[in-house]
C-alpha positions in Angstrom: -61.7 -1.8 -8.9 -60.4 1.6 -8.3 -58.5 0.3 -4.8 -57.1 -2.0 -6.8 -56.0 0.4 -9.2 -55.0 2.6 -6.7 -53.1 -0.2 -5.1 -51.2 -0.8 -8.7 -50.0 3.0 -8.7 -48.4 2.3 -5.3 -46.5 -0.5 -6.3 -45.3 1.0 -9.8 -44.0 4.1 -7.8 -42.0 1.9 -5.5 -38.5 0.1 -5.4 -38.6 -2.7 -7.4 -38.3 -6.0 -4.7 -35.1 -7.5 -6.3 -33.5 -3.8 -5.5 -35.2 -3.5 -2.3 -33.0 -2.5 0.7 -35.1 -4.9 3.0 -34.5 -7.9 0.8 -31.1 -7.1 0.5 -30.3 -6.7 4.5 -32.4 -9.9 4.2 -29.9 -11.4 1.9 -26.8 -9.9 3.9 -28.3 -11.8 6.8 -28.2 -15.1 5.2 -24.8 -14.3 3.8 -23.8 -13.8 7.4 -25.2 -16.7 8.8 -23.3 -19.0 6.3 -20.4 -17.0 6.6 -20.7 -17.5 10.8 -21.4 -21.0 10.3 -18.0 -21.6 7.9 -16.2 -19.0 10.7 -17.3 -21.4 13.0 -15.8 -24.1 10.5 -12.8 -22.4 10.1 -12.0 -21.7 13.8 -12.3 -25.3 14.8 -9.6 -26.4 12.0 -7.4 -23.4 13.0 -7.2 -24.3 16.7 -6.2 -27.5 15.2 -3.9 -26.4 13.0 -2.5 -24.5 16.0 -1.8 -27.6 18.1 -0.6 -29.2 15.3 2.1 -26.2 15.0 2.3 -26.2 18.6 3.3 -29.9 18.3 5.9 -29.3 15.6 7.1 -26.0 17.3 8.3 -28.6 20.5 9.6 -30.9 18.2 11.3 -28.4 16.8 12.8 -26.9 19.4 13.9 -30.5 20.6 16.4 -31.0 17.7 17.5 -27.2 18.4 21.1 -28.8 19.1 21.0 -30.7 15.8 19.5 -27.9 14.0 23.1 -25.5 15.5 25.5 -28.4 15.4 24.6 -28.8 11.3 24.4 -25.5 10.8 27.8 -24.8 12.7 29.3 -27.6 10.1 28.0 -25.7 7.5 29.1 -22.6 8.2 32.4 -23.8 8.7 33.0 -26.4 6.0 32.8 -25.8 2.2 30.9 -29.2 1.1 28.7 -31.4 3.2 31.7 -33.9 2.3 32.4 -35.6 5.4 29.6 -34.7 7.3 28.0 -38.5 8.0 30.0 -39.2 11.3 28.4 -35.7 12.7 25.0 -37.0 11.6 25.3 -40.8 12.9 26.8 -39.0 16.6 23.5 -36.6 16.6 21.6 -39.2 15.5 22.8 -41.8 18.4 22.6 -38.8 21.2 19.2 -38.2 20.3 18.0 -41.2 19.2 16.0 -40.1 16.3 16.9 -40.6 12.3 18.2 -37.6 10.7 18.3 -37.0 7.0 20.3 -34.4 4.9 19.6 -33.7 1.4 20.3 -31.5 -1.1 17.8 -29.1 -2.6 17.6 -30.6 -5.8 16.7 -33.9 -4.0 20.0 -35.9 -3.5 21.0 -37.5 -0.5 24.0 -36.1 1.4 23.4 -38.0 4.8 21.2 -40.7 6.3 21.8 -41.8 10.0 19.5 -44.3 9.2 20.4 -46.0 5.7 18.5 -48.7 4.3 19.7 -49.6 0.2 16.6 -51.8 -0.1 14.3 -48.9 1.5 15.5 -45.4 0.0 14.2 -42.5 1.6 10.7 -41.1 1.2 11.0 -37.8 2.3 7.8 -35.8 3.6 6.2 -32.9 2.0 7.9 -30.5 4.3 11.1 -30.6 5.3 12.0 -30.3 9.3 14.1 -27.1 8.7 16.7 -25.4 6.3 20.5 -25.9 7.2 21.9 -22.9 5.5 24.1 -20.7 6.9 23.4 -17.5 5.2 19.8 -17.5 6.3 19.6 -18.3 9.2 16.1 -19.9 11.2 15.7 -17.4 13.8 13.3 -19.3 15.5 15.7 -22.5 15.8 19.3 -20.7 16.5 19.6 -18.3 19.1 23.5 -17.7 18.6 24.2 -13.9 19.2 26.3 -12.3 16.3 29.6 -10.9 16.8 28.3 -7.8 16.4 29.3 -7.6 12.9 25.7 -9.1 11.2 23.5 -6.4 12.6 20.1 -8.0 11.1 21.3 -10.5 9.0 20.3 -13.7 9.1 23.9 -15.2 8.0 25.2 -17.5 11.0 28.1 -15.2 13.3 30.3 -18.9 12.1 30.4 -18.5 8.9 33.6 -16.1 8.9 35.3 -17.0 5.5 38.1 -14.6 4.5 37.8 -13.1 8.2 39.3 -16.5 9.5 42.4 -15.9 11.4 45.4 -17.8 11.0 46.6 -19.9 14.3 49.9 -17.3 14.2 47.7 -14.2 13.8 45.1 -15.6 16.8 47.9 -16.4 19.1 49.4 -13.1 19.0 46.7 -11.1 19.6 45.6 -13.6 22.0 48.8 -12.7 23.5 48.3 -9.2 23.6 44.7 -9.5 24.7 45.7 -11.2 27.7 48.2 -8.3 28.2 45.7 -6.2 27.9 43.2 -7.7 30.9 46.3 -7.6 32.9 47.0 -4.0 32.1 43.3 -3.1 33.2 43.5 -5.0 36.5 46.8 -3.7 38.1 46.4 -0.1 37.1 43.0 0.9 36.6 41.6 -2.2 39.0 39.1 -3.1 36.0 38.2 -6.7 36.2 38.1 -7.5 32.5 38.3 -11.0 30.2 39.4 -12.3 26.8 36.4 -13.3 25.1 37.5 -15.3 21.2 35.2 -14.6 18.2 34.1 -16.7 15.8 36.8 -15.7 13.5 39.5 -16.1 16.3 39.8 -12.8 17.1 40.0 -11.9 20.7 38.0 -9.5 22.4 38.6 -7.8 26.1 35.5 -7.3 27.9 34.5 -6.0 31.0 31.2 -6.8 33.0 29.3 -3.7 33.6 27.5 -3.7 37.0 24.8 -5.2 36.0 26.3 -8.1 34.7 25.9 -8.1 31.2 29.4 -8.1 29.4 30.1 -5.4 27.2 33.3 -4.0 25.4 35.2 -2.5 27.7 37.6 1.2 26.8 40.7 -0.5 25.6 42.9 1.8 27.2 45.9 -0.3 27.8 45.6 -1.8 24.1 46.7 1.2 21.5 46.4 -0.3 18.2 44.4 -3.5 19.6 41.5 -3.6 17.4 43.8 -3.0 14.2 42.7 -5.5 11.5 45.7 -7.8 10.7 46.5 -7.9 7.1 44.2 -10.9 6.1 41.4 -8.9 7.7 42.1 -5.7 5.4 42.0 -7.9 2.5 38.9 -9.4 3.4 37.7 -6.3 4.3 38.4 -4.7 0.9 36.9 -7.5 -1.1 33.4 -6.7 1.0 34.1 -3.0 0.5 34.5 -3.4 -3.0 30.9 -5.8 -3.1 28.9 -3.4 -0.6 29.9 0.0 -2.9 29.6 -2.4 -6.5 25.5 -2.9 -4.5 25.1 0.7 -4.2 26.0 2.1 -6.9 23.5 -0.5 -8.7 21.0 1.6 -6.4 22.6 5.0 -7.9 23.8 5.9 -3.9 27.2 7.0 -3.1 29.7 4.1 -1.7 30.6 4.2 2.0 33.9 2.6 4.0 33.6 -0.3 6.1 35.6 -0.7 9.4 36.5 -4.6 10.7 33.4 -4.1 13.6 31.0 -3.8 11.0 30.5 -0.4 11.0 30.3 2.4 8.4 30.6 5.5 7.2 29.7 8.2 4.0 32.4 8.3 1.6 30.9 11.7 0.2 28.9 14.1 1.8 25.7 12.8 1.1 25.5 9.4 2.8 23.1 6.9 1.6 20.4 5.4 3.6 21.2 3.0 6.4 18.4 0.7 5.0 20.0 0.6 1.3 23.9 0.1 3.2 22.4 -3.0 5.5 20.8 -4.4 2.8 23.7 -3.9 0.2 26.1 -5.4 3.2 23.8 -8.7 3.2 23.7 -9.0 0.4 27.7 -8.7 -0.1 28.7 -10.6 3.1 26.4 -13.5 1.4 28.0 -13.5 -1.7 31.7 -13.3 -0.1 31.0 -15.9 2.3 29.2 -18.9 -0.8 32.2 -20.0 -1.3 33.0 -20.9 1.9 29.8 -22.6 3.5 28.0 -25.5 2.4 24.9 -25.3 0.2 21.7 -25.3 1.9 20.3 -28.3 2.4 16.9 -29.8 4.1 16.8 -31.5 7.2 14.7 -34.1 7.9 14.2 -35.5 11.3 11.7 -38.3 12.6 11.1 -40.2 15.5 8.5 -43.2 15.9 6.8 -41.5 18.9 5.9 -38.5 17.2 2.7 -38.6 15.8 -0.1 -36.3 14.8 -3.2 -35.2 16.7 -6.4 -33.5 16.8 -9.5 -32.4 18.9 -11.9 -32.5 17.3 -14.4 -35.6 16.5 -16.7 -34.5 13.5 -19.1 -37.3 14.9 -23.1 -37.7 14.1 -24.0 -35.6 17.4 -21.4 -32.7 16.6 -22.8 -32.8 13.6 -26.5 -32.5 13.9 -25.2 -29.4 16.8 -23.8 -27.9 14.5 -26.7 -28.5 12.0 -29.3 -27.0 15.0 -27.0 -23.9 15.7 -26.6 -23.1 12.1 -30.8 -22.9 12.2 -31.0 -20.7 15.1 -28.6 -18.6 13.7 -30.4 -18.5 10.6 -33.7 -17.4 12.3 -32.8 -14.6 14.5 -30.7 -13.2 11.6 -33.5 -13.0 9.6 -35.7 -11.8 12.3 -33.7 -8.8 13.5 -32.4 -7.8 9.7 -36.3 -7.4 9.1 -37.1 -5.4 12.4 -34.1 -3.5 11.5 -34.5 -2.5 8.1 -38.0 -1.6 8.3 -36.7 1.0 10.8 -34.1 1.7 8.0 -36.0 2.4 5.4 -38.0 5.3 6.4 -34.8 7.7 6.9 -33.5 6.6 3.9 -36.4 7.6 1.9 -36.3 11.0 3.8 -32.6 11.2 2.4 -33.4 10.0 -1.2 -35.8 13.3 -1.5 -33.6 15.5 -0.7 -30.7 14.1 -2.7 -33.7 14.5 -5.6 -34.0 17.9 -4.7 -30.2 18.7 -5.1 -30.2 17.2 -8.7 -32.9 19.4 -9.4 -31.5 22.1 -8.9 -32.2 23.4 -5.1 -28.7 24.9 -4.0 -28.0 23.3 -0.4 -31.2 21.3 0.4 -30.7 19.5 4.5 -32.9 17.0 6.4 -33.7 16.7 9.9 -31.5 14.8 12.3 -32.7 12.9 14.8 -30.8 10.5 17.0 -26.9 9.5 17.5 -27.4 6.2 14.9 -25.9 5.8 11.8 -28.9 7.3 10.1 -28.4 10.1 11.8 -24.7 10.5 11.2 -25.3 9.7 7.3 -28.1 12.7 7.5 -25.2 14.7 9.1 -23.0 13.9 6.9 -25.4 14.7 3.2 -26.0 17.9 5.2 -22.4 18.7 5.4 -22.0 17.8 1.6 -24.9 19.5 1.2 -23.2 22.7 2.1 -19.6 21.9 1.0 -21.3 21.2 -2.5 -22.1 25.6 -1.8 -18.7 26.1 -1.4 -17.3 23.9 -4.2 -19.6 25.4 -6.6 -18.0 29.1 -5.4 -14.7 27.6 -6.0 -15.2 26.3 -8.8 -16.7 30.0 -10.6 -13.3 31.6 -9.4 -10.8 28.6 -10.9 -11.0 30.7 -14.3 -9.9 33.6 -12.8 -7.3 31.8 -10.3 -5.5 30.4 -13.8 -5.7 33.5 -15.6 -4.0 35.0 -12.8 -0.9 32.4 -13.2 -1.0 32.5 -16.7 -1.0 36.7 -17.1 2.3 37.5 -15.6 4.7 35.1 -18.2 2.9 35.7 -21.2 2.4 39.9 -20.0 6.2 40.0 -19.7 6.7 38.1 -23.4 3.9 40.4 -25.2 5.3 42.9 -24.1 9.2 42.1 -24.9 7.7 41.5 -28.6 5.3 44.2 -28.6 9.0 46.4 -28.3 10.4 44.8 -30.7 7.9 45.0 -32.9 8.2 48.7 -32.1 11.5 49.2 -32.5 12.3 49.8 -28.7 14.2 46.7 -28.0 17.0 44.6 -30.0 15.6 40.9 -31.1 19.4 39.9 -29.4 20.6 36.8 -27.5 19.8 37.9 -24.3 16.3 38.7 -25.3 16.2 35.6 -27.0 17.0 33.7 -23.6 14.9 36.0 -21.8 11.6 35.4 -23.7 12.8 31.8 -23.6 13.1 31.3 -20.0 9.7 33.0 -19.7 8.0 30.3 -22.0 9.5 27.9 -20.1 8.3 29.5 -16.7 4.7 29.6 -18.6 5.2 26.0 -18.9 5.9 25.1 -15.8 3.0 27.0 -14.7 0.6 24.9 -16.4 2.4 22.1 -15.4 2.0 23.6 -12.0 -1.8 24.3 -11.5 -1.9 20.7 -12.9 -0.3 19.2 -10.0 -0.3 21.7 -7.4 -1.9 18.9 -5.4 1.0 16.5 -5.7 2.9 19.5 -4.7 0.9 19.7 -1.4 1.3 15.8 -1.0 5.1 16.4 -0.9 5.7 14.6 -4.8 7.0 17.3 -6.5 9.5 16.2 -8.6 12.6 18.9 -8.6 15.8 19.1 -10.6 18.3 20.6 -8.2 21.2 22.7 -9.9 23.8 25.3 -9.5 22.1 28.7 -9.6 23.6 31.8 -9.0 21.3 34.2 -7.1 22.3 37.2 -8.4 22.4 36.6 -11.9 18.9 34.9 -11.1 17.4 38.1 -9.2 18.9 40.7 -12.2 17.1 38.1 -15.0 13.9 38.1 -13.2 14.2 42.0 -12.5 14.7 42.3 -16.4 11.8 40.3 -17.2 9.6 42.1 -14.8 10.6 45.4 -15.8 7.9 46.1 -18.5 5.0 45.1 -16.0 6.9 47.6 -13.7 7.6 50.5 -15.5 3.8 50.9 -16.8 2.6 50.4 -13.4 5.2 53.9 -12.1 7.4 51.0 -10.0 10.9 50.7 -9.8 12.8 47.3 -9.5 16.1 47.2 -7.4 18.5 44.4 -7.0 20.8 44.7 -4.6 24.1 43.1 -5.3 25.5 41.4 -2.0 28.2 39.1 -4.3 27.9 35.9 -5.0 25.2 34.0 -3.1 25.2 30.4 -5.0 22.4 27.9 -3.9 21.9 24.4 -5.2 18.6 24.2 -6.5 15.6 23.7 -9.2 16.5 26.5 -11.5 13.4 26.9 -13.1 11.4 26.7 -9.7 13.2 29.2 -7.9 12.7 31.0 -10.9 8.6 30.8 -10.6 9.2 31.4 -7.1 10.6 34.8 -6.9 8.9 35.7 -10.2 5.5 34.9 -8.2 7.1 37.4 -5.0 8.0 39.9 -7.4 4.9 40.3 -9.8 2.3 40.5 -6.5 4.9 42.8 -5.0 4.6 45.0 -8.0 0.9 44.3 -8.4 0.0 46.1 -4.9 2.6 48.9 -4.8 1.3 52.0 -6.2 2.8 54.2 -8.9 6.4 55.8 -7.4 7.2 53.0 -5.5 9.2 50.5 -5.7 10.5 47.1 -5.4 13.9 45.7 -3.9 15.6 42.1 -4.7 18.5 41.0 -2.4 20.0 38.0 -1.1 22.5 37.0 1.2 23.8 33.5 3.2 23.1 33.5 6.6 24.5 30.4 8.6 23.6 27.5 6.7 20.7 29.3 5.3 20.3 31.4 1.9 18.2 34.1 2.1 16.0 35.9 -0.3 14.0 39.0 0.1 11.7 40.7 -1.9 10.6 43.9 -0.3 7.6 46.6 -1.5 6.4 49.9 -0.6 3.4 48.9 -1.1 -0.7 48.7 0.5 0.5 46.5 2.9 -1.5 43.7 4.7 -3.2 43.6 8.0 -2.3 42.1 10.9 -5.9 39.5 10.6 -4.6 39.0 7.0 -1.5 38.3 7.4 -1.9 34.5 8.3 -3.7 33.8 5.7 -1.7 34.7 2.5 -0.3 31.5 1.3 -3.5 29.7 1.8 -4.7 28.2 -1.4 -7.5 30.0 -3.1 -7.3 33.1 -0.8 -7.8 36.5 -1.1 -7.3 39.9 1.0 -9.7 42.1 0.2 -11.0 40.5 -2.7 -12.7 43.3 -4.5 -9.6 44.8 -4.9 -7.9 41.9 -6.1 -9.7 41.3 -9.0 -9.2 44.2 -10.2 -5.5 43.9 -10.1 -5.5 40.5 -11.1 -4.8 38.3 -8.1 -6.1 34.7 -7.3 -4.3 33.6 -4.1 -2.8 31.0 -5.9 0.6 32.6 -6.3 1.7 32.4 -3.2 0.1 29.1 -2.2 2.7 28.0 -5.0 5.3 29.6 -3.6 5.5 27.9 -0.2 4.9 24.1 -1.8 7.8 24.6 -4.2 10.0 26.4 -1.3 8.7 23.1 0.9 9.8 21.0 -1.5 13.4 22.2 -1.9 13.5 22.0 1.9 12.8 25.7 2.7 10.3 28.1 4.3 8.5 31.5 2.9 7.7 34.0 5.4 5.7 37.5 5.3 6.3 40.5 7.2 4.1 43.8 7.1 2.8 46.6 7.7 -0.3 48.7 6.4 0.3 52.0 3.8 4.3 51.1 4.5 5.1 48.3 2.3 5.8 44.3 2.8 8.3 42.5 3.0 8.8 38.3 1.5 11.4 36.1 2.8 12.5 32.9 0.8 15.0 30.4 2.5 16.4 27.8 1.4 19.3 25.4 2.8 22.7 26.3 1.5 25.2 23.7 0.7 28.4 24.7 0.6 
């Protein structure tokens, strides 16, 4: 009875079975067996799905001649009016039935027509005739190295159609041109007519391939004619109406297909290809023929498959499925009996974290999975340590952002409130701009991480550096003169940069209260800034402690201090500067440190200068 008992205790104690990790590998094991079996399923229909494909794919590539003739009509006729004779002469030379209809179902062509048997179309069309997205797969026309990626037929030219007159003559002068190239410069070159009817001299390169050859007997050549330059003003006019949809500045088009900024800041060659497809479709709309689905059949084409689900394949299939089954089930239990013992090992420990035990580790034995999961509790084990450290100091790391704004306004009032200073404008802006700064610190140690991840969100202005440098002198000048430091600016003229105004603001009011922070009383502290090359540069230099050489590297790592004894004491985190260099990488820029122990330090802000 008491074995029994004993027995009981055991079982009470243990996992219950329906959240047993045996009897769930058990379960995976069937889940795996039925999903190997319907794998198994699924492969043989895919391989049959693929020679079906394969089989459409030929036939496919069998009507590539009607697929380009129809699409060449399109792209060169408005309407599908008149279009029969091309389809009976296809239909003839190939000797299949070819059907045209229109997407919403009516019937533009039928090689084949029969009044008192209409049409029956399939469920899926042979292919798309439209010749503003083109089938890459069925046309292998090269552009005229105006489409780039599009998918719009090279044909379909529209406005860019040359008259006979305006062909001829440049035809003329083309051949003038190859004739030019032979007897002086002994260039074997040829006219080569565009879709459009432009003509083109090209010259074979040695290996062959033709390519546009230096026009150097052809001044003025390439010079749109004047239907051209209305054309190409209309698409102009569509491509810059696109982008200024996407709030991006317009560009100019040139009759090759090429383009350039209109502004200095050029918009992205993705946004300007996809804004030029999307113009050239709608300039070319109303001069191709609506899409319309091709259907094309042939009595010898039929479908076929493989595979013969007979009674044999069936009962195989039924005796694999079984085997499968077994030796699933056989090894899952081998294996997660083996399983389970680690995992207990690691469930006692993980108890011992939650109550209470600071970094508790378990052995590791092995190169398995178990072993790397031990590994890796032990790692979190320790980096739990470390968090917990952090996390004691975060109090102290946003007191330290927090002190310097709300120092400098205290004390502003606090001098008011004594009579010292005059509650005027300035001071009004200045306390202002310093609760706004407070703001954006919070804001700040709230997202310093999308910061580091590069989303910062800026608001780039005019700013004056000066006028920037003597405003946060003025509003550092209380913390100063109580610690014995005096703040310089040195006036180098006018050094205007186009950024975040209240950013560059934090930034050199974080460089200028740790500069005053660690300078001792008599010294000082000197602002400049001056444009170097395309660069603006911004120094903030200190006679103060200095930082060592082994130091050095590390000051604008988050969460890190020099000497940190000392540092608490005077207030610093190592969160200050960490800010620094993600706000000056997200305006483009850099923030560098130079120094030298018991003679002062020196912190360099640049930023890109447009001019």
């Amino acid at each position: 009875m008491g074995r029994f008992r004993k027995g009981r205790r055991v079982r009470i104690s243990a996992v219950p079975l329906r959240r047993s990790l045996l009897l769930r590998l058990l379960a995976v094991s069937a889940l795996v067996s039925v999903c190997s079996i319907t794998a198994t399923a699924w492969v043989v229909l895919q391989t049959t799905a693929v020679v079906l494909s394969r089989e459409r794919g030929q036939a496919l590539a069998d009507d590539a001649r009607i697929y380009d003739t129809l699409l060449g009509y399109a792209a060169t006729h408005p309407s599908w009016n008149g279009v029969r004779p091309t389809v009976d002469h296809l239909a003839q030379s190939a000797g299949h039935r070819i059907v045209l209809l229109g997407e919403d179902g009516h019937l533009l062509a039928d090689s084949n027509a029969d009044r008192n048997r209409p049409f029956q179309p399939p469920q899926q069309a042979s292919a798309v005739i439209d010749p503003l997205a083109v089938d890459p797969e069925l046309n292998k026309n090269t552009d005229d190295g105006r489409s780039g990626t599009e998918r719009i037929d090279p044909r379909a030219v529209g406005p860019f159609k040359l008259s006979e007159e305006d062909s001829e003559r440049l035809t003329r002068t083309a051949k003038r041109v190859v004739l030019c190239l032979r007897e002086f410069h002994g260039i074997q070159a040829h006219v080569q007519m565009s879709s459009a009817g432009r003509p083109k001299v090209v010259v074979p390169n040695p290996g062959g391939t033709p390519t546009l050859g230096e026009q150097r007997c052809s001044p003025g050549f390439t010079d749109p004619t004047p239907s051209e330059e209305s054309a190409l003003e209309g698409l102009t006019s569509l491509v810059n109406a696109c982008l200024a949809r996407r709030e991006v500045d317009g560009v100019r088009l040139a009759i090759d297909g090429s383009w350039e900024p209109r502004t200095r800041h050029a918009p992205p060659a993705s946004t300007v290809l996809s804004c030029l497809t999307t113009s050239r479709s709608q300039q070319l709309a109303p001069y191709v023929a609506p899409a319309a689905l091709l259907y094309v059949s042939s009595p010898g084409r039929t479908a076929t498959t493989f595979f013969d689900l007979t009674s044999a394949n069936r009962l195989r299939i039924a005796g694999w499925a079984a085997a499968v089954l077994v030796m699933t089930v056989t090894v899952t239990t081998l294996t997660g009996i083996r399983l389970v013992k680690p995992l207990r090992t690691l469930t006692k420990a993980a108890m011992r974290m939650e109550g209470g035990e600071a970094s508790p580790s378990v052995l590791v034995r092995g190169g398995d999975e178990i072993a790397k999961l031990s590994a890796a509790f032990n790692a979190m084990s320790r980096r739990r340590e470390q968090l917990e450290s952090a996390r004691r100091d975060m109090t102290n790391d946003i007191a330290h952002e927090l002190r310097t704004p709300v120092s400098n306004i205290r004390g502003w009032l606090e001098a008011v409130e004594d009579g010292l200073a005059q509650p005027d404008a300035d001071l009004v802006t200045n306390l202002l701009g310093q609760a706004l700064q407070l703001q954006h610190i919070v804001d700040d140690l709230r997202d310093l991480s999308a910061a580091e991840a590069g989303e910062l969100r800026l608001v780039p202005a005019p700013v004056e550096l000066m006028e920037l440098l003597a405003s946060v002198a003025v509003a550092n000048q209380a913390t100063a003169t109580a610690a014995g430091v005096t703040i310089t600016v040195v006036d180098t003229g006018r050094v205007p940069v186009i950024a975040d105004p209240v950013r560059i603001r934090q930034m050199i009011g974080n460089l200028v209260s740790n500069a005053i922070r660690y300078t001792p009383a008599g010294g000082s502290v000197t602002l400049s800034a001056h444009v170097d090359l395309d660069t603006v540069v911004i120094d903030v230099a200190d006679t103060g402690t200095g930082i060592s050489a082994d130091e050095l590297p590390h000051i604008f790592d988050r969460f890190w201090r020099a000497e940190k004894s000392r540092s608490r004491q005077s207030g610093g985190s190592g969160l200050g500067l960490a800010i620094v260099r993600r706000l000056a990488e997200a305006h483009q820029g850099t923030v560098t440190a130079a120094s030298t122990p018991n003679v002062g330090s020196t912190f360099t802000l640049r930023l890109p200068h447009h001019s």
